[in-house]
PASEBA-1860 file (N, C-alpha, C; in nm, 3 decimals):
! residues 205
1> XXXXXXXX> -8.700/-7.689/19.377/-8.710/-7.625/19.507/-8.632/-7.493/19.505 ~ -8.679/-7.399/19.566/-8.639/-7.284/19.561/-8.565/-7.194/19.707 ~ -8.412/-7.169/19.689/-8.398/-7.142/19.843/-8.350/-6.982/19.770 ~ -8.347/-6.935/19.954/-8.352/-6.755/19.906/-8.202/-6.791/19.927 ~ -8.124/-6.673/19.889/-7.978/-6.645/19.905/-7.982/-6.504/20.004 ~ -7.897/-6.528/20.086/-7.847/-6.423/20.168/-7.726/-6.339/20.176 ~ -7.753/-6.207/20.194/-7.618/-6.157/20.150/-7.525/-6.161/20.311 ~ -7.418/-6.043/20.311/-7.364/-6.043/20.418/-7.427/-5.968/20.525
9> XXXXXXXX> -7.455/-5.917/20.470/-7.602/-5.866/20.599/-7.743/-5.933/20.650 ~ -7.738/-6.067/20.589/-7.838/-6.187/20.637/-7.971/-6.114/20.551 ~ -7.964/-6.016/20.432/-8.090/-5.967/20.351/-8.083/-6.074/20.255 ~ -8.204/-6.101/20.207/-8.214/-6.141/20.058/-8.204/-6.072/19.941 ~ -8.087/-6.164/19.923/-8.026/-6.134/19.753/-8.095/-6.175/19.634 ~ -8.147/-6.271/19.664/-8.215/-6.341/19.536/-8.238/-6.453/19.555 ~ -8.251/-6.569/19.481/-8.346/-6.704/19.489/-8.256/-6.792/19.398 ~ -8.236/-6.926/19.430/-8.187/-7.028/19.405/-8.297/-7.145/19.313
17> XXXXXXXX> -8.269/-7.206/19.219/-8.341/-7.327/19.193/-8.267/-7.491/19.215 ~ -8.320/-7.512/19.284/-8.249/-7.639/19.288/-8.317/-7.802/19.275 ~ -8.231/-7.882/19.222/-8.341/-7.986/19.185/-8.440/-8.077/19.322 ~ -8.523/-8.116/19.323/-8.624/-8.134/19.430/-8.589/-8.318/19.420 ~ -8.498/-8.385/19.316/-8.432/-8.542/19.369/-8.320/-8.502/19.462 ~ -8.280/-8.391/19.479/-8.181/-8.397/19.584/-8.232/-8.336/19.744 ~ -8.306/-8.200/19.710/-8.320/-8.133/19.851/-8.470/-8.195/19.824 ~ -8.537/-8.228/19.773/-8.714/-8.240/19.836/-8.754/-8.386/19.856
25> XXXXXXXX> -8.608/-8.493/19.861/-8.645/-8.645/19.884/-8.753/-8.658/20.007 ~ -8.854/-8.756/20.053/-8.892/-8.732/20.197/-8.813/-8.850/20.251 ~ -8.736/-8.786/20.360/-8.656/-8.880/20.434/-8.713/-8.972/20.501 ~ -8.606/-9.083/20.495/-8.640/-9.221/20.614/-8.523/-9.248/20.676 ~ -8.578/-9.309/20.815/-8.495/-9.257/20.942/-8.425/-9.410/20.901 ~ -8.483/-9.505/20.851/-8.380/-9.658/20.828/-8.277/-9.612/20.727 ~ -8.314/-9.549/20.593/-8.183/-9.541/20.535/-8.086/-9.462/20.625 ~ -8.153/-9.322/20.663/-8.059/-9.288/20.737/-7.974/-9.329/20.870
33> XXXXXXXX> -8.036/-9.434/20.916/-7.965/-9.489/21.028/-7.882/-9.577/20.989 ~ -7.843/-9.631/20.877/-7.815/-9.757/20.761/-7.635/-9.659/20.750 ~ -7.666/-9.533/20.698/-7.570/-9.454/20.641/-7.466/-9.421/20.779 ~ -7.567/-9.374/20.836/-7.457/-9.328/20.962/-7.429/-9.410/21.088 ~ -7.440/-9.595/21.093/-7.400/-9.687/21.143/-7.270/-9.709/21.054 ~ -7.296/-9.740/20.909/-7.173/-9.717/20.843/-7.057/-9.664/20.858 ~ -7.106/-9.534/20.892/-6.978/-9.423/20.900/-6.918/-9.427/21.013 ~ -6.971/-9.443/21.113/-6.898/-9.534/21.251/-6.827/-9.611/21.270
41> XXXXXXXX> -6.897/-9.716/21.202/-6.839/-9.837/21.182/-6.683/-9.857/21.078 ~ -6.690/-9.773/20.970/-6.574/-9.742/20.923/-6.467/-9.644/21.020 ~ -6.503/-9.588/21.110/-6.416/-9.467/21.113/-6.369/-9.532/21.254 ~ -6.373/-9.663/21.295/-6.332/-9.738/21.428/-6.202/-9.800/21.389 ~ -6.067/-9.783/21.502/-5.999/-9.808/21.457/-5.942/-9.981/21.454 ~ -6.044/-9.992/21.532/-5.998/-10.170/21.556/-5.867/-10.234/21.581 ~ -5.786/-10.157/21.691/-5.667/-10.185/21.684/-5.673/-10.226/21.839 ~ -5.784/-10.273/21.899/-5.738/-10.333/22.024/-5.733/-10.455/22.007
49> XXXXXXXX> -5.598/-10.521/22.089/-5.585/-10.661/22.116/-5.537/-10.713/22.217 ~ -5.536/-10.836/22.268/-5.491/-10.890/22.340/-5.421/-11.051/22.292 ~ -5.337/-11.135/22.389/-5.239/-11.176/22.367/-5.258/-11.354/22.360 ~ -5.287/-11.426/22.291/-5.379/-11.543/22.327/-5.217/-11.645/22.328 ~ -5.277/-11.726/22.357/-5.175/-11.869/22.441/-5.072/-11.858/22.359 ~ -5.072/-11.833/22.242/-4.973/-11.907/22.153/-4.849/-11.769/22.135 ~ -4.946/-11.670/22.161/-4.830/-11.521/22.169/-4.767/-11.489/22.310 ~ -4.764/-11.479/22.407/-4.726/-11.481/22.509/-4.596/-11.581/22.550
57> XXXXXXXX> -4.508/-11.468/22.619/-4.399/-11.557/22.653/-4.351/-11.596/22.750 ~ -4.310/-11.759/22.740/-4.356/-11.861/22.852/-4.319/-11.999/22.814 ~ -4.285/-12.043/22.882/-4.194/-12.204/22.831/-4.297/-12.308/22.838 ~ -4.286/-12.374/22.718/-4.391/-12.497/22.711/-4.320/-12.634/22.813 ~ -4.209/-12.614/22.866/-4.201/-12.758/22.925/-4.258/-12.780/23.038 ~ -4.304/-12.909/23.079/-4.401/-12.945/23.124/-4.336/-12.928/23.265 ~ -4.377/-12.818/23.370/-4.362/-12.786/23.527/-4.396/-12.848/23.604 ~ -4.481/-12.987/23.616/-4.514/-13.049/23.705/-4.519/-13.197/23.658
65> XXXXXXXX> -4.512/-13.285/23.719/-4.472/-13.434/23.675/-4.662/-13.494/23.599 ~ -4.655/-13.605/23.562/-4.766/-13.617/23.509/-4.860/-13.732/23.623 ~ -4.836/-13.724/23.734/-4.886/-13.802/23.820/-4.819/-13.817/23.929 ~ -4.879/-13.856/24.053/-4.838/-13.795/24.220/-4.824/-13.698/24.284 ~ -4.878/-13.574/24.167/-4.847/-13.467/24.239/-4.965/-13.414/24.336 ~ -5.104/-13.488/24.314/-5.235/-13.443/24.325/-5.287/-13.361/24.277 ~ -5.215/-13.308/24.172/-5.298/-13.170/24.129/-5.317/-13.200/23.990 ~ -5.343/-13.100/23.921/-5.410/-13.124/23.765/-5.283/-13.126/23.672
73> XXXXXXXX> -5.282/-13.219/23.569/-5.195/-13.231/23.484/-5.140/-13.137/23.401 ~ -5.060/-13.006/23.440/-5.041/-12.898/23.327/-4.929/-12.956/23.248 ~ -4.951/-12.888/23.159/-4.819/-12.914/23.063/-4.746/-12.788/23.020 ~ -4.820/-12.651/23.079/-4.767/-12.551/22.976/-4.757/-12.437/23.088 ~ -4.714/-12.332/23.137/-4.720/-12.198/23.177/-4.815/-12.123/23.107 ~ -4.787/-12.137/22.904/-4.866/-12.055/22.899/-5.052/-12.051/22.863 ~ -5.092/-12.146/22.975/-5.239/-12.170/22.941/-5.305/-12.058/23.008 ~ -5.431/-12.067/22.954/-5.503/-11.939/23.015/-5.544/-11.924/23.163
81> XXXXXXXX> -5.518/-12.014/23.229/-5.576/-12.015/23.375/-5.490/-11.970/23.467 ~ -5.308/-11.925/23.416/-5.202/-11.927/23.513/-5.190/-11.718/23.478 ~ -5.126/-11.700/23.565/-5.081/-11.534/23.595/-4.988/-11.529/23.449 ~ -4.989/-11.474/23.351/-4.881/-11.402/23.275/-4.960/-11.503/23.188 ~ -5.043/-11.588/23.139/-5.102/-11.648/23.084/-5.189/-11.632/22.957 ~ -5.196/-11.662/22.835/-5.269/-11.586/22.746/-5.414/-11.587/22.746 ~ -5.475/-11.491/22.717/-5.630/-11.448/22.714/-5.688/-11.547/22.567 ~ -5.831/-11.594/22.662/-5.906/-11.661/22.598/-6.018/-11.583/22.504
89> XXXXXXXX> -6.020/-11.592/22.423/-6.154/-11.554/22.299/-6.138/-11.386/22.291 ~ -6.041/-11.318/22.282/-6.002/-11.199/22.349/-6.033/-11.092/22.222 ~ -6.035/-10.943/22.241/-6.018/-10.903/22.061/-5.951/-10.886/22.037 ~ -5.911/-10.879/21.877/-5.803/-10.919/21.803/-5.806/-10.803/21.735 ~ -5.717/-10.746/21.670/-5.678/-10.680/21.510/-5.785/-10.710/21.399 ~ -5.867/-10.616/21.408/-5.966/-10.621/21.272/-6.028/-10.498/21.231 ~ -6.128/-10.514/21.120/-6.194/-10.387/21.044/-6.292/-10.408/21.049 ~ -6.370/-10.295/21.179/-6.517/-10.307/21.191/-6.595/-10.266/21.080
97> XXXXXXXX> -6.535/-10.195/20.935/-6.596/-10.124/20.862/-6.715/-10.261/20.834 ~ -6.788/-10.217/20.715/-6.863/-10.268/20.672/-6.917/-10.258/20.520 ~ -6.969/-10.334/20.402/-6.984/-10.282/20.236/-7.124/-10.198/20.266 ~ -7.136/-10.097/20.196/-7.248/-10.033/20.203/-7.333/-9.987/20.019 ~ -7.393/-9.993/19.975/-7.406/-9.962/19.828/-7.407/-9.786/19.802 ~ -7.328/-9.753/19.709/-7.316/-9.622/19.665/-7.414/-9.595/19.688 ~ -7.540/-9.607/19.598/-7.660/-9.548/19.563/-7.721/-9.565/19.740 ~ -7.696/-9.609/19.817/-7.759/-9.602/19.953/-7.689/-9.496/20.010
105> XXXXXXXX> -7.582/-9.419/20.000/-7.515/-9.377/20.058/-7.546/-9.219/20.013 ~ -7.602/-9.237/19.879/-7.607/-9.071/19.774/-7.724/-9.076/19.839 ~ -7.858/-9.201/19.891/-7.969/-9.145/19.925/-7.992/-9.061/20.049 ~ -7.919/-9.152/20.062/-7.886/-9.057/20.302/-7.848/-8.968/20.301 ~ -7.753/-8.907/20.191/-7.705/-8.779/20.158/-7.798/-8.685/20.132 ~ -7.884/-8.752/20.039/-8.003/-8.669/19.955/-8.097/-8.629/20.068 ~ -8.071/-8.732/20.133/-8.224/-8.762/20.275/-8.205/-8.657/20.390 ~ -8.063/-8.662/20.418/-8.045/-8.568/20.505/-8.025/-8.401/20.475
113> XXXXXXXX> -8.023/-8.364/20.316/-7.985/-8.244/20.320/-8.148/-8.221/20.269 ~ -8.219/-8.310/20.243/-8.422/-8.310/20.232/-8.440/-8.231/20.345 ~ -8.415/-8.364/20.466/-8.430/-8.281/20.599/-8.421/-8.139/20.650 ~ -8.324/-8.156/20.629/-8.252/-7.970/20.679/-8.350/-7.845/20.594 ~ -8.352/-7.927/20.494/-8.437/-7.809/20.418/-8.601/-7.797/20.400 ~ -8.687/-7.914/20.433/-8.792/-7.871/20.495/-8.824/-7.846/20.622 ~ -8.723/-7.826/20.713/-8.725/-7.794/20.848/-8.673/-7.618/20.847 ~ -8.632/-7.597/20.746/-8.578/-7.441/20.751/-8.501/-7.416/20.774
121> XXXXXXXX> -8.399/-7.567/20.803/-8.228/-7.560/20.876/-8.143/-7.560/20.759 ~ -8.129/-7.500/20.648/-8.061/-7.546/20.514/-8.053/-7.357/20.472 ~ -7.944/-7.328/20.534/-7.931/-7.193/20.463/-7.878/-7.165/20.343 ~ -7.861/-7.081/20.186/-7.786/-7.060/20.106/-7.732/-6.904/20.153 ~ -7.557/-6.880/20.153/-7.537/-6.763/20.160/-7.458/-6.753/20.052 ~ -7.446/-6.568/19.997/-7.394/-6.568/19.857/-7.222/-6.643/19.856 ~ -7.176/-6.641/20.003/-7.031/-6.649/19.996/-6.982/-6.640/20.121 ~ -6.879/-6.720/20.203/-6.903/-6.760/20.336/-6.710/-6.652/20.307
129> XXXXXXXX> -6.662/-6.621/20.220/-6.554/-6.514/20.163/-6.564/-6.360/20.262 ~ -6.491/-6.369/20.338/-6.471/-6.233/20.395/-6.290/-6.148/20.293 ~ -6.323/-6.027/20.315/-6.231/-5.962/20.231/-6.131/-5.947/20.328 ~ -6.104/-6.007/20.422/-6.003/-5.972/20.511/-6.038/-6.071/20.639 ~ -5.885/-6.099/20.691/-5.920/-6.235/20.826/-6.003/-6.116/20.956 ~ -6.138/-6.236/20.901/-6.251/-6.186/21.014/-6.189/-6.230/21.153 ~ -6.237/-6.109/21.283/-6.221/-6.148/21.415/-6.386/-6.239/21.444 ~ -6.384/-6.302/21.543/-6.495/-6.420/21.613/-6.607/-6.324/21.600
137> XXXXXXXX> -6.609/-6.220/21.661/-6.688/-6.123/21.710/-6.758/-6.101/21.597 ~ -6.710/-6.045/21.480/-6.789/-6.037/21.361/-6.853/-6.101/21.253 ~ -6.786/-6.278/21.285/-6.866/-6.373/21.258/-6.996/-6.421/21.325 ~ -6.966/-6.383/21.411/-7.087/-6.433/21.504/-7.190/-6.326/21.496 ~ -7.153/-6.220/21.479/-7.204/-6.097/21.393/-7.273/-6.135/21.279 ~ -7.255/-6.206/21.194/-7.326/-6.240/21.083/-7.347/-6.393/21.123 ~ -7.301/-6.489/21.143/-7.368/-6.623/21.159/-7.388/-6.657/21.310 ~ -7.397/-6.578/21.409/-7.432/-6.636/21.520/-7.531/-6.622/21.584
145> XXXXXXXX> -7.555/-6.754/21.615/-7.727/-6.827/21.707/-7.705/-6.938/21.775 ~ -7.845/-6.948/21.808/-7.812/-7.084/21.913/-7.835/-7.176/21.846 ~ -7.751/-7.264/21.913/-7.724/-7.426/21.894/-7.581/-7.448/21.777 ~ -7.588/-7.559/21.721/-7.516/-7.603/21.674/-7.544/-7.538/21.513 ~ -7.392/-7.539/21.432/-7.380/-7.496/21.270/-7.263/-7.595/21.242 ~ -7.282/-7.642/21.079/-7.225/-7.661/20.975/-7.187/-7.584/20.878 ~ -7.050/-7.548/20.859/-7.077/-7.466/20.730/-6.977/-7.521/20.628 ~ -7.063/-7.513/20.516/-6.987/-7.610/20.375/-6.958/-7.428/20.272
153> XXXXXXXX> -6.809/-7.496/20.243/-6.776/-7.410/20.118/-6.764/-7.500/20.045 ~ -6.670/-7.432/19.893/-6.644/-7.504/19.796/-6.514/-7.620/19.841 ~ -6.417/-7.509/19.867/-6.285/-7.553/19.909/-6.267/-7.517/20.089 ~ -6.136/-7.527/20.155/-6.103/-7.491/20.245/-6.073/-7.353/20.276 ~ -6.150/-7.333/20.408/-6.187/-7.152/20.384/-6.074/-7.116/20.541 ~ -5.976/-7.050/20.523/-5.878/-7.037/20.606/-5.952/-6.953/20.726 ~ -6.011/-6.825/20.659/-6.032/-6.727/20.749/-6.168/-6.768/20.778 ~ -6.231/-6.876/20.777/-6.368/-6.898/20.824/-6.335/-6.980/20.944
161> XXXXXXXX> -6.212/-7.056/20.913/-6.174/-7.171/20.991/-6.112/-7.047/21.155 ~ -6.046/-6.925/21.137/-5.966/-6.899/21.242/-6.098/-6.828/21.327 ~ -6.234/-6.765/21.219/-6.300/-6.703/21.344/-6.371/-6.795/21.404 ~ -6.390/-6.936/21.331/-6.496/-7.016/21.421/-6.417/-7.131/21.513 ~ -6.283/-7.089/21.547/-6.233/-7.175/21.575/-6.205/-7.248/21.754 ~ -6.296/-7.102/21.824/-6.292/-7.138/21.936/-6.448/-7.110/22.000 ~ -6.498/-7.125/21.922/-6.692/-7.124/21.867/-6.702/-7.288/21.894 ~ -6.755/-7.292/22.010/-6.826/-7.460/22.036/-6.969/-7.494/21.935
169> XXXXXXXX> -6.943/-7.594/21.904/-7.053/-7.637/21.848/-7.079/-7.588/21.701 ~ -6.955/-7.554/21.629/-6.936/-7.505/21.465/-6.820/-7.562/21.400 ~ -6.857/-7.619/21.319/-6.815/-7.688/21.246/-6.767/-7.641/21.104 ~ -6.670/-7.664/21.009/-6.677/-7.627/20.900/-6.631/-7.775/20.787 ~ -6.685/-7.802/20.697/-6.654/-7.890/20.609/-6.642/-7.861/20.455 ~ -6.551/-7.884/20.332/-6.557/-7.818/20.236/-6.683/-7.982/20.144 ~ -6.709/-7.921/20.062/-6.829/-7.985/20.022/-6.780/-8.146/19.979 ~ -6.728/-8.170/19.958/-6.634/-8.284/19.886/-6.663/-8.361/20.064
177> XXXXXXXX> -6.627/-8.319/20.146/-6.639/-8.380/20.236/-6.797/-8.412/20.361 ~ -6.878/-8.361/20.269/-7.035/-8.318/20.385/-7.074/-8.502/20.363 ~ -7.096/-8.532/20.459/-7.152/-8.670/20.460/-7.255/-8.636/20.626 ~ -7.358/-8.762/20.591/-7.464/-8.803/20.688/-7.447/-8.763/20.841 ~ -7.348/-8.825/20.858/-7.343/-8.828/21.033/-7.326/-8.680/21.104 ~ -7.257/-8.577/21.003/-7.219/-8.421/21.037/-7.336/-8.349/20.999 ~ -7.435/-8.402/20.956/-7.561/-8.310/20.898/-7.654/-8.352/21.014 ~ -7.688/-8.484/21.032/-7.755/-8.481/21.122/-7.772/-8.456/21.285
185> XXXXXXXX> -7.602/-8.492/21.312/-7.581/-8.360/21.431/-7.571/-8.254/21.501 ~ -7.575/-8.172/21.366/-7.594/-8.043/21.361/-7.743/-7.980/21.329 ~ -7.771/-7.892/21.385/-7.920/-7.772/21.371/-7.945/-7.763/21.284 ~ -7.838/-7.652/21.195/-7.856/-7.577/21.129/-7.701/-7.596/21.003 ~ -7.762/-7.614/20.916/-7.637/-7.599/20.741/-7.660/-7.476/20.720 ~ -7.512/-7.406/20.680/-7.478/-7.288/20.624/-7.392/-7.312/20.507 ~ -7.464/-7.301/20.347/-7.386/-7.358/20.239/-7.366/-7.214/20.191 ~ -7.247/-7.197/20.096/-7.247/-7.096/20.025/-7.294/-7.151/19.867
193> XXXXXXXX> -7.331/-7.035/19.796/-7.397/-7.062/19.650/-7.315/-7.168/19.571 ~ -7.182/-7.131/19.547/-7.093/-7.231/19.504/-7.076/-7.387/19.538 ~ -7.086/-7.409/19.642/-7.096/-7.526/19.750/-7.221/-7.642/19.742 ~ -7.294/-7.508/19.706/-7.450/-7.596/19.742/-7.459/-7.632/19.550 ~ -7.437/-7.568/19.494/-7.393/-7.623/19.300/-7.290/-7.746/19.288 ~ -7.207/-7.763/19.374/-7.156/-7.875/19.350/-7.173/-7.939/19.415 ~ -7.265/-7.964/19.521/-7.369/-8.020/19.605/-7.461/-8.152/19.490 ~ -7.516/-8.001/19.420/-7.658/-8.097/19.371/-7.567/-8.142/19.209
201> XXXXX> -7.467/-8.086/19.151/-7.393/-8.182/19.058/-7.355/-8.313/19.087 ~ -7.286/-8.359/19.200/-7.213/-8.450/19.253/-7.328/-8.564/19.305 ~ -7.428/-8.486/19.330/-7.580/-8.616/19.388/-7.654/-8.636/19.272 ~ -7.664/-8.565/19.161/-7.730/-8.566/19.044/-7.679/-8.691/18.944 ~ -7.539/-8.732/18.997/-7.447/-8.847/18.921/-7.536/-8.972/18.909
END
C-alpha cells in the first residue's frame, strides 16, 4: 500500500510503501470490539468496596435475651439488617481486567490502522519536528481541521505536546503506545515517516 508523505506545507513530498498485512487488513467490528472491551476492562480500577458482616465494627454479644422478648432472636449488632451493619453481596476489591491473545490484539491494531487508511483518515507527514517551540496558532496552521486528531511520533515530542495542548479533541501518543481504543475515537491519524516504520516493524513480528 502506498501513502503520499506530506511536507510542512501539507504538499507532497513523495510516496511511502507499506506492507498491505498491516494497513490493507479488511476490518471486523467483533475483533475490534473484542480489543477495545479489553482495554477498558483492564484500565478499571476496581477498587470499590464495601464492608460485609465480618469487617465492620460491632460487638457480637448477644443484645437481646433468646426468648420473651417477642421479637426475633438476634445474636449479633453486626448483621446486615441493623444501622452500622455490614453490607450483603456488596463489591469487593478485584481486577476487572481480562486474558486476551497477543495475536488478537496485533489484529485490532492491524484492523484499526486498515480502517483509517481506507477511509483517507491515516495521514503520513515527513516529521511532526518543528525547529523551534511552535505557538497553537501555527500548528493549527499546518494541522488544523475539524473534528478530532491523533498524532503518533517516534518518541515524546515536547513542542508538539505545548502547541496542542489546549486544542480540544487532539491527542498525541508516541508509537510504542498507539493501541485500539485511541484510533478508533479519533477521525483522523497524523503519523510521522519514522513512527509509521516502526509501526509496521513492531506488527510485522
Amino acid at each position: 500500500m502506498k501513502f503520499e508523505i506530506l511536507d510542512h506545507k501539507n504538499k507532497v513530498s513523495g510516496e511511502l510503501e507499506l506492507s498491505d498485512s498491516v494497513f490493507g487488513v479488511l476490518p471486523r467490528r467483533d475483533i475490534l470490539a473484542r480489543v477495545v472491551l479489553w482495554q477498558l476492562a483492564k484500565r478499571r480500577s476496581g477498587n470499590h468496596a464495601v464492608k460485609g458482616k465480618s469487617e465492620v465494627h460491632g460487638t457480637t454479644r448477644k443484645f437481646v435475651r433468646q426468648k420473651g422478648s417477642g421479637g426475633a432472636r438476634h445474636g449479633s449488632r453486626k448483621a446486615v439488617q441493623f444501622r452500622g451493619g455490614g453490607i450483603i453481596f456488596g463489591p469487593v476489591l478485584r481486577d476487572h481486567g481480562f486474558s486476551l491473545q497477543k495475536k488478537i490484539r496485533k489484529l485490532g491494531l492491524r484492523m484499526a490502522l486498515s480502517e483509517k487508511a481506507k477511509n483517507g483518515n491515516l495521514l503520513v507527514v515527513d516529521s511532526l519536528s518543528f525547529p523551534e517551540r511552535v505557538k497553537t496558532k501555527n500548528f493549527l496552521a499546518r494541522f488544523g481541521g475539524e473534528g478530532s486528531m491523533l498524532f503518533v511520533d517516534v518518541d515524546s515530542n515536547s513542542s508538539v505536546l505545548s502547541a496542542m495542548s489546549n486544542i480540544v479533541g487532539y491527542d498525541f501518543l508516541p508509537q510504542i503506545g498507539v493501541n485500539v481504543y485511541d484510533i478508533v475515537r479519533k477521525e483522523k491519524i497524523i503519523v510521522s515517516v519514522d513512527a509509521i516504520k516502526s509501526l509496521e516493524s513492531r506488527l510485522l513480528v
